[in-house]
Structures are given as structure tokens and as C-alpha cells.
LOMAR-681786 format. One record per residue (C-alpha): x, y, z. Coordinates in steps of 0.001 Angstrom, whole numbers, padded with zeros to 6 digits, always signed. Layout:
N
XYZ ...
# end
This chain:
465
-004641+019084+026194 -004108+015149+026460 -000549+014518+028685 +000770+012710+025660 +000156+014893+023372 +002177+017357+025509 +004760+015286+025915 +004993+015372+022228 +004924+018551+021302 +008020+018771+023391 +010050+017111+020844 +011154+019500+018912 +012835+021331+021591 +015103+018239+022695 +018574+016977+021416 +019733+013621+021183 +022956+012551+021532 +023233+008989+019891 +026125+006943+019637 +027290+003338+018280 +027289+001640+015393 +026174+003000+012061 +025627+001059+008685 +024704+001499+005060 +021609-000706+004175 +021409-001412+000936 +018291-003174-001360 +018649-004588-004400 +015699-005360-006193 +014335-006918-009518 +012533-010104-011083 +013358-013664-011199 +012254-015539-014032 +015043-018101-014409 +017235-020603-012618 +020685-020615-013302 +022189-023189-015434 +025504-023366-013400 +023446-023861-009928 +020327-024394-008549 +020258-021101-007517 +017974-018378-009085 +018914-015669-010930 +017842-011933-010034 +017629-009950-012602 +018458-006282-011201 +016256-003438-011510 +016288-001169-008532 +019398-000339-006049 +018261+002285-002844 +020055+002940-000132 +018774+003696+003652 +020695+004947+006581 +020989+001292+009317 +022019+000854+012881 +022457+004186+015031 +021830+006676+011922 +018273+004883+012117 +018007+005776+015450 +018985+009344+014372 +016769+009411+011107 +014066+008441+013435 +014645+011246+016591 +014828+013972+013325 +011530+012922+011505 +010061+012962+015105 +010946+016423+015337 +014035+016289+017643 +017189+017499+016963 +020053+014453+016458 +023953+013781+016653 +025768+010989+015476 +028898+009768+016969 +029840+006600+015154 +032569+005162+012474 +033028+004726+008938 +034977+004051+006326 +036860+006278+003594 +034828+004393+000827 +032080+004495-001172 +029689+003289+001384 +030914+006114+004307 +030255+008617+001044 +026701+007676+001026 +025704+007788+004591 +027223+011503+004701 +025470+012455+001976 +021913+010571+003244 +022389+012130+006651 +023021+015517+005907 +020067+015340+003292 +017859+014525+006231 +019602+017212+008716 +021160+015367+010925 +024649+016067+012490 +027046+013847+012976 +030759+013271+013760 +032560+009765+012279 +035930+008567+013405 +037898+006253+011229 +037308+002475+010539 +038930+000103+008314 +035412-000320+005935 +031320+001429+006509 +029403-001670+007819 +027063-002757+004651 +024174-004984+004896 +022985-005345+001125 +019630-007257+000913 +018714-009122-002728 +014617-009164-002989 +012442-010109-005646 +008652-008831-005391 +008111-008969-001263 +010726-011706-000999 +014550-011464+000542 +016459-013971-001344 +020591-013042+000397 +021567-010443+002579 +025006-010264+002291 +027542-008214+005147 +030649-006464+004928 +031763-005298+008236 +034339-004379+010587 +034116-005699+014159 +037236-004468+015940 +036461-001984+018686 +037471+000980+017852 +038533+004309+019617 +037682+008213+018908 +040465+010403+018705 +041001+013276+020672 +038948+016083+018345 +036064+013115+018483 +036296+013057+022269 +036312+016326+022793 +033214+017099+020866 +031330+014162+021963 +031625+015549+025922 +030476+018725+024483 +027666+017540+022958 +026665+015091+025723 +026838+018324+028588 +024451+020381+025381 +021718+017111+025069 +019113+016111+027489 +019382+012585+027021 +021875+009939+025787 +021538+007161+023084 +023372+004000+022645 +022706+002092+019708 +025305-000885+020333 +025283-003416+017235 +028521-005059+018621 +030297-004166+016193 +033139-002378+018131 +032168+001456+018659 +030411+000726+022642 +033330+000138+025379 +033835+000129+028568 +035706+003320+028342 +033385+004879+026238 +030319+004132+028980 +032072+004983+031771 +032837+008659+030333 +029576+008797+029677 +027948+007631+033090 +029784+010320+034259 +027726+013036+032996 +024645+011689+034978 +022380+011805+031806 +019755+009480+031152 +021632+006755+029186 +018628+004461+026673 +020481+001777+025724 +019792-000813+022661 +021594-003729+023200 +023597-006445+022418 +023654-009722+024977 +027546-009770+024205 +027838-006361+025356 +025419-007195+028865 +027770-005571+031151 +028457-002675+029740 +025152-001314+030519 +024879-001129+034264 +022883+001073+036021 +021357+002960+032670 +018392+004368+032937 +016532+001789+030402 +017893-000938+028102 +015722-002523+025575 +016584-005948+024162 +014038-007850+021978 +013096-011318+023144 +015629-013148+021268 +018573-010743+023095 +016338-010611+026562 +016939-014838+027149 +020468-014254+025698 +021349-011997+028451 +019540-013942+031059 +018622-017313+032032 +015032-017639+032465 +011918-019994+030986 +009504-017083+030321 +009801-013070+029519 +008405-012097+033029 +011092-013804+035012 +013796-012846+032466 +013260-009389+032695 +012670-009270+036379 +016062-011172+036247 +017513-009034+033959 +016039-005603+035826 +017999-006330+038826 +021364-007608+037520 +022372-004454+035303 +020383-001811+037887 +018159-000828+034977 +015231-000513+033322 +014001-002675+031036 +011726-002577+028134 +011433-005458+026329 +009876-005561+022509 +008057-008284+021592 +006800-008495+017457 +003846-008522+017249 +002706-008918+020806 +003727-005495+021878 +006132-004896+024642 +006650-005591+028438 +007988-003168+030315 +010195-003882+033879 +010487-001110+036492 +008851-000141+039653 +006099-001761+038562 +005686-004424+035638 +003748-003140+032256 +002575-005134+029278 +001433-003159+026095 -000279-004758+023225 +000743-003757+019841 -000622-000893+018457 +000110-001782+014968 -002964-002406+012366 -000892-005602+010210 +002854-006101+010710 +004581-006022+006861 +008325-005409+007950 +009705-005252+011361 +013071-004077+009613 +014580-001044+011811 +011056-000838+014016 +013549-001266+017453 +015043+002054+015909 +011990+003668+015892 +011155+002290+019919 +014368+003798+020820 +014103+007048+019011 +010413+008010+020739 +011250+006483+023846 +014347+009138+024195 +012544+011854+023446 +009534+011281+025498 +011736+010985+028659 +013553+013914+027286 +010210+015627+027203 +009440+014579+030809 +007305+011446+030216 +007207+008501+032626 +008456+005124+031652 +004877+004282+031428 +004150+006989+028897 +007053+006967+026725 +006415+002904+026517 +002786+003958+024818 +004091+006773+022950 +007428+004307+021482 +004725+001391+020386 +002017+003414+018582 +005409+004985+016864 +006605+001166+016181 +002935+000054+015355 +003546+002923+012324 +006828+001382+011087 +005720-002692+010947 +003089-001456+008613 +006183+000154+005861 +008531-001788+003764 +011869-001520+004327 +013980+000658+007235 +011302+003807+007699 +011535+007442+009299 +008150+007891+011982 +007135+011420+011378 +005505+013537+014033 +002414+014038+012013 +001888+010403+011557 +002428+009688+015563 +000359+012400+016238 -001945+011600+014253 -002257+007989+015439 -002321+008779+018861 -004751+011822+018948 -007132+011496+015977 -008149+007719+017579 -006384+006044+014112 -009378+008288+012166 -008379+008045+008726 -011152+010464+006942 -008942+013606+006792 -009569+016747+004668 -007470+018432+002311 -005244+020207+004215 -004301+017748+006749 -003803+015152+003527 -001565+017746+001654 +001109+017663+004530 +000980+013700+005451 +002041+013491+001888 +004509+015395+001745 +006102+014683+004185 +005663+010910+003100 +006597+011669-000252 +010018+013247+001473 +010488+009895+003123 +010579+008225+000053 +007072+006677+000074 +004926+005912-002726 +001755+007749-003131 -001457+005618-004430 -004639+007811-005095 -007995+006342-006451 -011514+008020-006338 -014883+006626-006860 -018581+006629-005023 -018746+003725-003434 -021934+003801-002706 -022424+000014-001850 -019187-001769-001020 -019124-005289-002407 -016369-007689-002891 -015432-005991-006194 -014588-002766-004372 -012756-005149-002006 -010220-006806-004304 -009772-003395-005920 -008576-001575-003016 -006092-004549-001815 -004714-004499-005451 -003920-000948-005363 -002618-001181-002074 +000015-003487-002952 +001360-001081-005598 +002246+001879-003316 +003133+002522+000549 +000268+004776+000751 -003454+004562-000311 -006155+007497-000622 -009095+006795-001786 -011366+009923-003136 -014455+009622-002663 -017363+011569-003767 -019589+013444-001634 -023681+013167-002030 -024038+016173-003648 -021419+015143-006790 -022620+011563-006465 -026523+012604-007303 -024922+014725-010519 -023183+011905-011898 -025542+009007-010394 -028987+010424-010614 -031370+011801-007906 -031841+008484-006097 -028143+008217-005349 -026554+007853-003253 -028049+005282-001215 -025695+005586+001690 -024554+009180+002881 -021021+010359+002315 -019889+010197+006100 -021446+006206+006281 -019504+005605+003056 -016068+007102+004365 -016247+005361+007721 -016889+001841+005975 -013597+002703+003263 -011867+003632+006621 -012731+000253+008496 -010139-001703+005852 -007014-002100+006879 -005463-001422+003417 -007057+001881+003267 -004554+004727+004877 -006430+007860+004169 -010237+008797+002840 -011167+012091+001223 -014398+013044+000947 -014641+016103-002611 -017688+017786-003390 -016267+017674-007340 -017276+015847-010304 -013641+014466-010982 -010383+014332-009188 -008384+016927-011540 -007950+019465-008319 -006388+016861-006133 -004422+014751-008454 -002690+018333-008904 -002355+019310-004991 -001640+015725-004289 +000693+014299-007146 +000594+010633-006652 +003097+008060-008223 +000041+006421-009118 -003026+007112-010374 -005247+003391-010287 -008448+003502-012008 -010439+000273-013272 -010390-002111-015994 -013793-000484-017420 -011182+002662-018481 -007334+002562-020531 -006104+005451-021292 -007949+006205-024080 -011260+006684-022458 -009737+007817-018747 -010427+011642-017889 -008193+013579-020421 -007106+016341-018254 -006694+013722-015325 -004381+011942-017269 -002466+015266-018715 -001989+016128-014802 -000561+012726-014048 +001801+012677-016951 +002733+016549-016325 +004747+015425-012923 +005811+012002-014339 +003287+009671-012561 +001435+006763-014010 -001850+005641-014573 -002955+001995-013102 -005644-000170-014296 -006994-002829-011994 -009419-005451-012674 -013248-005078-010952 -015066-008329-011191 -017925-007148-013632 -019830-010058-011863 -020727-007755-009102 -021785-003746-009410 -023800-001281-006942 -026089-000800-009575 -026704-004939-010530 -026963-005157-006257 -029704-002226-006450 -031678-003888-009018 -031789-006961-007847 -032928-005683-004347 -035420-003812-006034 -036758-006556-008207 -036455-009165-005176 
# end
């Protein structure tokens, strides 16, 4: 068995303690169409409002979708806000303990389309104390977990008094920081600033030198995230990992994700070395999703072990989405033979893409292609086809079915969307493909194929060439 993977499959036997600061994100979304008349300012008109669990209860989403076992220590408010994130956490499992704060932090973020317009905050920045019941649990807790989380956002929850009780326990202490905060961390077994908080802390000219710098003034670790250029990582020896992601859409809560695998790797028994790997590939996962996002432990696993293969078969498919479908993603399916991929197939693919978090694309195999095609198609086998629909970055998962249509799978699978092209509405679409869809409420897509270009026009023009 590979040594990550073993570290890994360790997960689910840890607990995490994490504590700090904990906050209700908030999105609204809708269309702008209009300025206003009053200001040059435009107007959204609301269509959507989510809410996702911010700060340490990302940190905690993130160590329970992993497969670990969380706690939450952290504050909130007796509002509306503090309502939600009880309800959101113990939805997804996770225990937690809040002491009292004058208001639930709230970052509420306006978008239209892919855009963030405002992102307005309502906070409270005192520091702020446990009481004695909070205390008391919180030791117990920290002697029950095998390794200690801080997730400081400076907004008042990480003190000195709160760090030195929990030095005292001689856990491993991961720290995300704050520069503000810099001296509250010493001698932790890892803190992990991004490179904006790294030359905050320090005074350097480059990353190298500042976390060398940084490394010996606090006595600790450091790992230090960098975007889209991976991370660098400062200990006995220095360690620079390239980003494992395949196209960076939202970096929004990805340092929550770093933290959350790199605590329960070294709760596992990884080396810094190993739980740096095993934290980007599980950050590479979350750039490529909108929004704050849950890692599973099927998708790392996946990523790491299956060499980013995304031709899966049915039964592997049926649990990525559903557990992606849990985490609130949106499901895409579309099927076809793409027998010859042209710039037609190209455009169509992106397109659907850009409707959903997650596309599958069916594809026939040569025995159902021949049926429906004739007995000199295909002209490219099934696995050639799949590994070329697998090569495109907007493609998440290929399926190759030995079926004539998609009926079986648009039942097992249940997509939010069902995207078929322009050539079909929903007159002439598949009847009982379309009952299926509308049975579970999803929806039927038509996209656009440039009728310019075809596999069967290429064919014939080879042929006639």
C-alpha cells in the first residue's frame, strides 16, 4: 500500500480539536441589468441567498468531510446568524461548544454571475473569554484529541491565556495565523501564514528568507501557501511544492482546507513532508469549486491514488456524487459518442461546464456506438475516446455505458442538469429521459453545437479528400 495512502486511511480514527474564530458566510446572488438612478452604483436584483459555515467551522467542515472526527470551541452570538451555524454544523456532524459574544461574525458577499460586487462585515473584535463549563470541557477534549487546531482570524477568541493552557498539554498545536497575533504562537509545532501574512510577520525581500526568518523567531514550523504557486515549506530542511490544482476558480476557504489535512496527516503519523503533499492535492481540489467547499476523502483519495484518472465506472461515480450532491454541488451529466472530437464538442463541454460544479460526460461504448452509428463506427475505440474527454480540464468524470441511451444512469445518477444539444428541445429529446429528469425535479439544458463542424462532415471529407 502507498505510505500516503496509509496515512489517509488513518483519518477516520483521529479527533481534532479546533479552536478560534468562527463566522457565518453568507452569498447573495442574482442579475444586474440596471444602474441605479440615485447613484452610479448598480443594482442587484436578488435571486439566491446560501449560507456556508467561515473561519474555524471551515476548518471543522473540512477535518469531518475528510473523515476525521471535529470539535469546535469558538463564539457566537444569540442571533439569527449563531442560529444558523448551529443548525449547519450539526447537519454536517460536527460538535461544537460556543461561548457568548456580543454578535456571530458575518461576512455577506453580493455576486452577480462569477462576479463579487460588496462583501459587507458585521463583527465583533473584542477578545473574549470562555467561562468555566467552556474551560472545563475544552481541557477535556484537548487530553481526548491527538492534535490541536488554531484557526486565529483576530477577531478576539486566541489569547495568551488561552495558548498557554494549551501548550501545556504538549499536543501538536497547527496554527493559522494572523501577523497581529505573531507572538502568540511560539514554539507550535507548525504555523501557516499565506504570503501576504508571512512578510507581515517578518521583514524580509523574498519568501525563502522570510520564512527562514520567521522559522527561527516563533521556534516553529512553517508552511507557507502560496496561490497558485503551491507552497514552501520551512523545517529541518526547506521544501517547495508546486500546486497540484488543474485551474484555480476560487481560493475562498482553500487555507481551511491546508489546515484541515495537514492536522490529520500528522495526527495519522505523517512527516511534515508528507502531510505538506497530502494538504496541497486537498487545496488543489478546493481552488477548482466556487465558493467556501468541504474536501471529501473520496475526492483526495481519489486524486492522489488514481493519478487524477477521471474514467471511473458506475459504482465509483454513484458515491463521488453523492457525496458531492451532500456538499451542495451541482451535478451536470451529458452523453454522446464522440467519436472524433472537434471544436464543436469543445465549446459544448466548456458551456456545460459553466452551468454546474460537476461534469460527467456519458459516453458510449463501441458496441452501442456501431448500433446507433452503423458498422464502420466507431472510428476511434471507446478507451482512446474516454482518455481524450479526460485530457480537458473542464471534464471531471467520464463514463463509458454499453446502452443505447442514458435512461439507467440519469436514474442512479440524478443530475440537476441534464445538457443535450441544440439539434434536440424537448419535444424531440428521449421521452423517458426527460420523464426521469422531471420525476426528481431536474432540468433539461440545450447548448448550441456549431453545425459548421460534425464527425460525420470530418469523415466525409477525409474520405472524399
Amino acid at each position: 500500500m502507498d505510505k500516503l495512502e496509509e496515512i489517509i486511511i488513518k483519518f477516520a480514527e483521529k479527533k481534532v480539536l479546533v479552536i478560534g474564530d468562527v463566522m457565518l458566510d453568507i452569498y447573495v446572488e442574482g442579475k444586474v441589468d440596471r444602474i441605479s438612478p440615485e447613484a452610479p452604483v448598480p443594482i442587484l436584483r436578488q435571486e439566491t441567498e446560501s449560507y456556508l459555515i467561515g473561519g474555524a467551522g471551515n476548518v471543522a467542515a473540512n477535518i469531518s468531510s475528510l473523515g476525521g472526527n471535529a470539535f469546535l470551541f469558538s463564539f457566537t452570538g444569540d442571533d439569527l446568524g449563531g442560529d444558523i451555524l448551529k443548525k449547519q454544523l450539526k447537519a454536517k456532524g460536527i460538535e461544537f461548544c460556543f461561548g457568548k459574544c456580543r454578535q456571530t461574525i458575518e461576512k455577506t458577499r453580493y455576486v452577480c454571475g462569477n462576479q463579487q460586487m460588496l462583501r459587507v462585515d458585521r463583527e465583533d473584535v473584542e477578545s473574549k473569554t470562555f467561562g468555566d463549563s467552556e474551560n472545563k470541557l475544552m481541557l477535556e477534549k484537548a487530553a481526548e484529541c491527538d492534535v490541536l487546531v488554531i484557526s486565529d482570524y483576530a477577531k478576539g477568541a486566541i489569547t495568551f491565556a488561552l495558548m498557554d493552557r494549551l501548550k501545556d498539554f504538549g499536543k501538536k498545536i497547527i496554527v493559522d495565523p494572523k501577523p497581529v497575533n505573531k507572538l502568540l504562537y511560539k514554539s507550535v509545532r507548525l504555523v501557516k501564514p499565506n504570503r501576504k501574512e508571512l512578510f507581515e510577520m517578518v521583514n524580509a525581500t523574498d519568501v525563502e528568507s522570510a520564512g527562514l526568518k520567521l522559522r527561527n523567531e516563533l521556534n516553529s514550523d512553517i508552511l507557507v501557501t502560496l496561490g497558485s504557486n503551491g507552497m514552501m515549506l520551512f523545517s529541518d530542511s526547506f521544501f517547495n511544492i508546486p500546486t497540484f490544482a488543474r485551474e484555480v476558480y476560487d481560493v475562498t476557504g482553500a487555507g481551511d482546507t491546508v489546515t484541515a489535512a495537514i492536522a490529520l496527516s500528522l495526527a495519522s503519523g505523517a512527516d511534515l513532508d508528507d502531510a505538506a503533499v497530502i494538504a496541497n492535492h486537498a487545496a488543489g481540489i478546493a481552488v477548482e469549486r466556487k465558493g467556501v467547499y468541504s474536501v471529501t476523502m473520496q475526492e483526495l483519495r481519489h486524486r492522489i491514488f488514481s493519478d487524477e484518472r477521471k474514467i471511473v465506472d458506475l459504482g465509483l461515480l454513484e458515491r463521488i456524487v453523492n457525496e458531492s450532491r451532500g456538499n451542495g454541488r451541482k451535478i451536470v451529466w451529458t452523453n454522446g459518442c464522440f467519436d472524433l472530437l472537434h471544436i464543436g464538442h469543445l465549446n459544448y463541454l466548456r458551456k456545460a461546464k459553466e452551468n454546474g460544479d460537476i461534469l460527467i460526460v456519458g459516453i458510449n461504448s463501441d458496441s452501442s456506438v456501431k448500433k446507433l452509428k452503423g458498422p464502420t463506427r466507431p472510428i476511434n475505440r471507446e478507451s482512446d475516446r474516454a482518455e481524450m474527454l479526460a485530457a480537458m480540464d473542464f471534464v471531471d468524470y467520464v463514463l463509458i455505458y454499453p446502452e443505447l441511451d442514458a435512461t439507467k444512469y440519469l436514474k442512479l445518477l440524478r443530475p440537476h442538469l441534464y445538457v443535450k444539444g441544440d439539434d434536440y428541445n424537448l419535444e424531440t429529446v428521449n421521452r423517458e429521459e426527460r420523464k426521469i429528469v422531471e420525476s426528481y425535479g431536474g432540468k433539461i439544458l440545450f447548448l448550441g453545437i456549431d453545425s459548421k463542424v460534425s464527425t460525420s462532415a470530418i469523415i466525409e471529407k477525409i474520405r472524399n479528400s
